[in-house]
C-alpha positions, 0 to 999 in steps of 0.5 A, a space after each residue: 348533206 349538201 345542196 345547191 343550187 345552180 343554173 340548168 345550162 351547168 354542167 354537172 361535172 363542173 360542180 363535183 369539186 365545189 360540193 365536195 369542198 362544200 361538204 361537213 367534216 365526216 363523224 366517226 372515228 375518234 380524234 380530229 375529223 375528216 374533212 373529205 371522204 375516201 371516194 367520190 360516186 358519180 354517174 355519166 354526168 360528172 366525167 370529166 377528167 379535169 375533175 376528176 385529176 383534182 379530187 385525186 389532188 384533194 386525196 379522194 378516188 374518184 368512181 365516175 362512171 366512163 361515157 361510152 363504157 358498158 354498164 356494171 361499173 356497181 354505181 347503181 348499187 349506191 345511186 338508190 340513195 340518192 334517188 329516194 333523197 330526191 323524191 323525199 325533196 319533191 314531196 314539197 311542192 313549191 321544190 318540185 315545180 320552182 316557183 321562186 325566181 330568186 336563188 336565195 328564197 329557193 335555197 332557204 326552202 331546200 334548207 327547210 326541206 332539209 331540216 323536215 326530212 331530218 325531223 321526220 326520220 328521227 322522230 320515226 325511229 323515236 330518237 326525238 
């Protein structure tokens, strides 16, 4: 999992390449791992198609929801996943309401949530 922390005047769609880019080599398969996924999901946020013309570059099929278009484009399937993230992150409360000033101190918290989380889902399905 990635995550980062940018100023609120930012663009989101300017951030879709950095954190693919930011992103762990993808267990699986035997041999060599991946570096990047086959696709990248997005909402109406991330439409951009400078953005989108360069995760093709990097071998990755963009599925960024259009602005303007109906919906049914079968995002919100997966969109699920990341709204529960963000509520498992928002039951720490110094992350919930930002009380750092400092982008490295409220880093460092988003990395301890991070690990928390993780702890508390492994050891709930007992594999700690």
């Amino acid at each position: 999992m990635v995550i980062d922390t940018i100023p609120a005047n930012t663009p989101d769609a300017h951030q879709a390449v950095p954190l693919v880019d930011a992103g762990p080599p993808i267990a699986g398969k035997p041999g060599h791992p991946r570096k990047r996924p086959d696709q990248a999901l997005g909402d109406r946020g991330f439409d951009d198609e400078g953005q989108r013309e360069k995760l093709r570059a990097r071998g990755i099929d963009p599925e960024l929801a259009k602005r303007r278009t109906p919906h049914g484009s079968g995002l919100g399937v997966y969109r699920w996943v990341v709204e529960r993230t963000i509520s498992w992150f928002h039951q720490f409360r110094r992350l919930r309401v930002r009380y750092d000033r400092r982008d490295d101190i409220h880093q460092g918290f988003c990395d301890l949530a991070e690990v928390l989380i993780t702890f508390r889902f492994l050891k709930l399905y007992s594999v700690v």
